[in-house]
C-alpha positions in Angstrom: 81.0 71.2 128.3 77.1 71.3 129.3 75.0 72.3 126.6 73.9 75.7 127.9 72.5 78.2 125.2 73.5 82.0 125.2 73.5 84.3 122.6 76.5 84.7 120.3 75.0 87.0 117.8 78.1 89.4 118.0 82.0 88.1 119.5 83.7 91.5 119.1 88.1 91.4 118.8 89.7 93.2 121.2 93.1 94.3 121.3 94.6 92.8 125.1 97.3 95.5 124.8 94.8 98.5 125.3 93.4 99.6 128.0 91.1 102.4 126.8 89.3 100.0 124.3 89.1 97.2 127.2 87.5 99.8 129.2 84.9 101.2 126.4 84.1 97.5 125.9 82.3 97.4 129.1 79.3 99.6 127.4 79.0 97.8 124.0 76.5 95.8 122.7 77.6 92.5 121.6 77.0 89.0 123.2 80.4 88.6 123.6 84.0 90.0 123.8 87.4 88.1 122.8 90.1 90.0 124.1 92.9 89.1 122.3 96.8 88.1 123.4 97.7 86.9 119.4 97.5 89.0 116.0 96.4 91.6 117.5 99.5 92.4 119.8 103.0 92.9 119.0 105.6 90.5 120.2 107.5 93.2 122.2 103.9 94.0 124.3 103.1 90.0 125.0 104.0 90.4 128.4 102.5 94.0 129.1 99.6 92.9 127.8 99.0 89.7 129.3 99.0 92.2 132.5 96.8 95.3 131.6 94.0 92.3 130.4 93.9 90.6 133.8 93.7 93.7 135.9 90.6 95.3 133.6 89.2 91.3 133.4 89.6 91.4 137.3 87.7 94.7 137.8 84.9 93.6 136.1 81.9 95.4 134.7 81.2 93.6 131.6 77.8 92.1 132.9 76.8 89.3 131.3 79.0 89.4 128.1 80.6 86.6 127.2 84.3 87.0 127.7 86.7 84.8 125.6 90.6 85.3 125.9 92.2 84.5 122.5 96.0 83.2 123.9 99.3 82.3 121.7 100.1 78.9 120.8 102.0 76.8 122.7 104.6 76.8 120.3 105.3 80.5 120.9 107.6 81.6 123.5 103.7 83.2 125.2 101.7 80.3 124.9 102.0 79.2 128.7 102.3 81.7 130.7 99.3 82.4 128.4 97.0 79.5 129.2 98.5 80.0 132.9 96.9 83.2 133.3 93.9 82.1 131.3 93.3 79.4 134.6 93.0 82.4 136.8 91.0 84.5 134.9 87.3 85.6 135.3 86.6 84.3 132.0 84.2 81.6 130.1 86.2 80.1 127.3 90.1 80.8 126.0 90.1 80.5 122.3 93.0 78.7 120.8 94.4 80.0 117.1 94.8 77.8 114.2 94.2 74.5 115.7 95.0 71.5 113.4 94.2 68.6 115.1 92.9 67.1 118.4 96.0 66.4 120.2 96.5 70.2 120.3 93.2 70.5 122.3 93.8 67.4 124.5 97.4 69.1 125.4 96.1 72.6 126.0 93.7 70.9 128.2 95.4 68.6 130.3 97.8 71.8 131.1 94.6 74.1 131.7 93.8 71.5 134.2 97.2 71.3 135.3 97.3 74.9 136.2 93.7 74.6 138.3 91.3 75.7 135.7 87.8 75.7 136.8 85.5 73.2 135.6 83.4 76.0 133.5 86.1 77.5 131.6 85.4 76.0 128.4 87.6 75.6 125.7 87.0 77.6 122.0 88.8 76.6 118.8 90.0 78.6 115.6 90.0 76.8 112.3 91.9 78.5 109.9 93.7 75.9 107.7 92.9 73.7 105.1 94.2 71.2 108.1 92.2 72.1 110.7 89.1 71.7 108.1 90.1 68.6 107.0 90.8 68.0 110.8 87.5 69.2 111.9 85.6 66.6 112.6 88.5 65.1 115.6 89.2 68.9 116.8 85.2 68.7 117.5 85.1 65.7 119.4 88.6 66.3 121.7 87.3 67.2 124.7 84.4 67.6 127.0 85.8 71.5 127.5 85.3 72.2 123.9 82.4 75.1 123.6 82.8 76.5 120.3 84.7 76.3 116.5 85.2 79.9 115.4 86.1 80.3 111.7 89.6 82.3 110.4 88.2 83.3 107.2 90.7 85.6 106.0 93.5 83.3 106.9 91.7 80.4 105.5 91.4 82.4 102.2 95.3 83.0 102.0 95.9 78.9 102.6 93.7 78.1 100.0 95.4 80.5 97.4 91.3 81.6 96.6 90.3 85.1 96.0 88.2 86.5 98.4 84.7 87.1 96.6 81.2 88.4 97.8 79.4 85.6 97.7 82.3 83.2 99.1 81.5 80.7 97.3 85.5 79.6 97.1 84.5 78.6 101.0 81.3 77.1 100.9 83.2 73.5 101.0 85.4 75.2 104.1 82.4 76.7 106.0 80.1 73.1 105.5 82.4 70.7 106.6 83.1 72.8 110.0 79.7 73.7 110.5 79.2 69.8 109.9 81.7 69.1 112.9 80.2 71.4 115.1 76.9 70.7 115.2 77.7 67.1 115.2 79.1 67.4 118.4 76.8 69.9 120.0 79.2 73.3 119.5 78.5 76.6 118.9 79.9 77.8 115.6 81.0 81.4 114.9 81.8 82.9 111.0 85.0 84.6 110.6 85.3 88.6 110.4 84.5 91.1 107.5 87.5 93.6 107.1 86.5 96.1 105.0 84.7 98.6 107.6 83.4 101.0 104.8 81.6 97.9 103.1 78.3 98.0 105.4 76.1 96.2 102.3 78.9 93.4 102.0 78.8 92.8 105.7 75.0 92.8 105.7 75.0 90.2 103.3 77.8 87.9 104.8 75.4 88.1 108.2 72.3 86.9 106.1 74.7 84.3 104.1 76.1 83.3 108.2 72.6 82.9 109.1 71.4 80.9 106.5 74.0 78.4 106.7 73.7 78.1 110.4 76.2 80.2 111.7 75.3 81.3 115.5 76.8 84.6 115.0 79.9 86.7 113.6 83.0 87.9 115.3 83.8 91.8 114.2 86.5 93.7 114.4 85.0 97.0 115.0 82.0 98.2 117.5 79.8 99.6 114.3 79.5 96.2 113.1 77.8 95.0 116.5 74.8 96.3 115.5 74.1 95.0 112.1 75.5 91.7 113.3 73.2 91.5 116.8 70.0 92.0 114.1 70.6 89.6 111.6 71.3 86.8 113.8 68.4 87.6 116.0 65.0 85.9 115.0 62.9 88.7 113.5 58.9 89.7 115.0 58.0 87.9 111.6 59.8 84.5 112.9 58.9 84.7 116.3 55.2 85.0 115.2 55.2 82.3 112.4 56.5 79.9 115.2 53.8 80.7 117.8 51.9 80.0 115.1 53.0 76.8 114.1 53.4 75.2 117.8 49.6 76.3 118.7 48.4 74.7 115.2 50.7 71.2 116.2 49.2 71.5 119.0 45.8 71.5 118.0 46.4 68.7 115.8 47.6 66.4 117.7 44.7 67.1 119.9 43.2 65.8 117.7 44.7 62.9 117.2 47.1 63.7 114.2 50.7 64.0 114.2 50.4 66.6 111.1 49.2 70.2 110.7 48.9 72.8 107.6 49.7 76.0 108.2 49.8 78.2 105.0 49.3 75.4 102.9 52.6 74.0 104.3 52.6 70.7 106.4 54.0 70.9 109.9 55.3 68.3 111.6 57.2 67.5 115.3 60.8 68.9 113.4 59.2 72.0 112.3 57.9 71.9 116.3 60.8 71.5 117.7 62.6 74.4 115.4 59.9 76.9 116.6 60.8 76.2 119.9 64.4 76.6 119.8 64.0 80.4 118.0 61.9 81.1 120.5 64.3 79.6 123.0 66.5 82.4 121.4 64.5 85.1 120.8 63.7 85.2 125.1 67.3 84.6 125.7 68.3 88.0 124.0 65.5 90.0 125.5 66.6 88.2 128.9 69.9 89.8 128.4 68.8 92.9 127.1 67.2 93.8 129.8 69.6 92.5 132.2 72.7 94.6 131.0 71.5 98.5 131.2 74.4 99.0 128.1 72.8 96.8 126.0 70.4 99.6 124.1 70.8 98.7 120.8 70.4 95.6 118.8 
């Protein structure tokens, strides 16, 4: 897909199968929504709520949110008629569950294509398996419709028979070599979900840890965590003053005629530059949309 930034501070689940929560979604927050057709529907509902998501997708109202349908895997008896309604949809991206290798995107999108999928609908990828990790690297390069690599952290805990600490350190191999992939290949990259609602410090600190590793944002399972999440994956009025500062004093350097500067003792240089720019890049995208979407009141 082209390279076109947007934020993706905060992808929030939602359950396909409800209408009242797909309707509440309309005022919230976060960057982006991923309506979900998988875990979070029962297999007797599939069908009913494959329905209730394309009539509330079809009457619209989510402004500029990014809205990602989460489908079944081919190998399920919902898996097609899932990807077919997916080529119909208002969407930007369907997200495919515990991909393991690239034939599996290649498939899903020569029948997306098949089926008269736009052009824009990119394609979004969960990794969730010690396979798909390993795989990674393949699964990234599949396809010019590939957008995105979101991480199943709690699934990719089970496979790995690790316990799930604070610091995740039992992951840190997981979370590199994906992260690796995708930014090889030019893809957003999204951290995997924080379960525990009533632990608001633990999920502060898996933001900052998501951040620092390069994580573009967090997918959440509830609407109190868009919040926390939209903050901690925007660049702070401390950033976005430090790298005005740092582009005006390159600048003045190289006037005259060095390709160095100091700022704070620190020497800058055209990467440092070029870094500035992009959380700047960022920082104007999120007020763009801020002030586009009259919901959007709280980051």
């Amino acid at each position: 897909m082209p390279a076109v930034f947007r934020p993706r501070r905060s992808l929030l689940y939602m359950p396909g199968s409800n209408p009242r929560a797909l309707e509440k979604a309309r005022d919230l927050p976060a960057d982006g929504l991923i309506v979900d057709l998988e875990d979070a529907v029962a297999a007797d509902a599939k069908e009913t709520a494959r329905a209730i998501v394309a009539a509330a997708l079809a009457a619209g109202g989510y402004g500029s949110r990014e809205l990602v349908l989460r489908v079944n895997p081919l190998d399920t008896p919902w898996g097609h008629a899932d990807l077919a309604a997916a080529a119909t949809m208002p969407i930007d991206a369907v997200l495919l569950p515990k991909v393991e290798s690239a034939d599996r995107v290649r498939l899903t999108v020569s029948l997306l294509e098949a089926l008269g999928a736009p052009e824009q609908l990119a394609v979004w990828c969960m990794i969730e398996t010690p396979l798909g990790v390993l795989a990674a690297r393949e699964i990234a390069a599949a396809s010019h419709r590939l957008a995105a690599l979101v991480l199943g952290t709690s699934d990719l805990t089970k496979e790995l028979h690790a316990l799930a600490t604070r610091d995740r350190l039992p992951l840190i191999t997981s979370l590199g070599l994906v992260m690796l992939a995708a930014r090889a290949y030019g893809l957003a990259i999204l951290d995997g979900v924080h379960l525990d609602l009533a632990d608001e410090e633990g999920f502060a600190f898996l933001c900052r840890q998501g951040r620092e590793l390069g994580f573009d944002g967090k997918t959440l399972i509830h609407p109190k965590q868009i919040g926390p999440a939209n903050l901690a994956y925007a660049p702070s009025p401390k950033e976005i003053e430090y790298s005005r500062h740092i582009i005006a004093a390159h600048a003045e350097a190289a006037a005259a005629g060095k390709s160095v500067a100091l700022v704070d003792g620190k020497l800058i240089e055209g990467l440092h530059v070029e870094n500035a720019r992009r959380l700047l890049a960022v920082a104007e995208e999120i007020d763009r949309i801020t002030s586009v979407d009259t919901p959007r009141h709280a980051v």
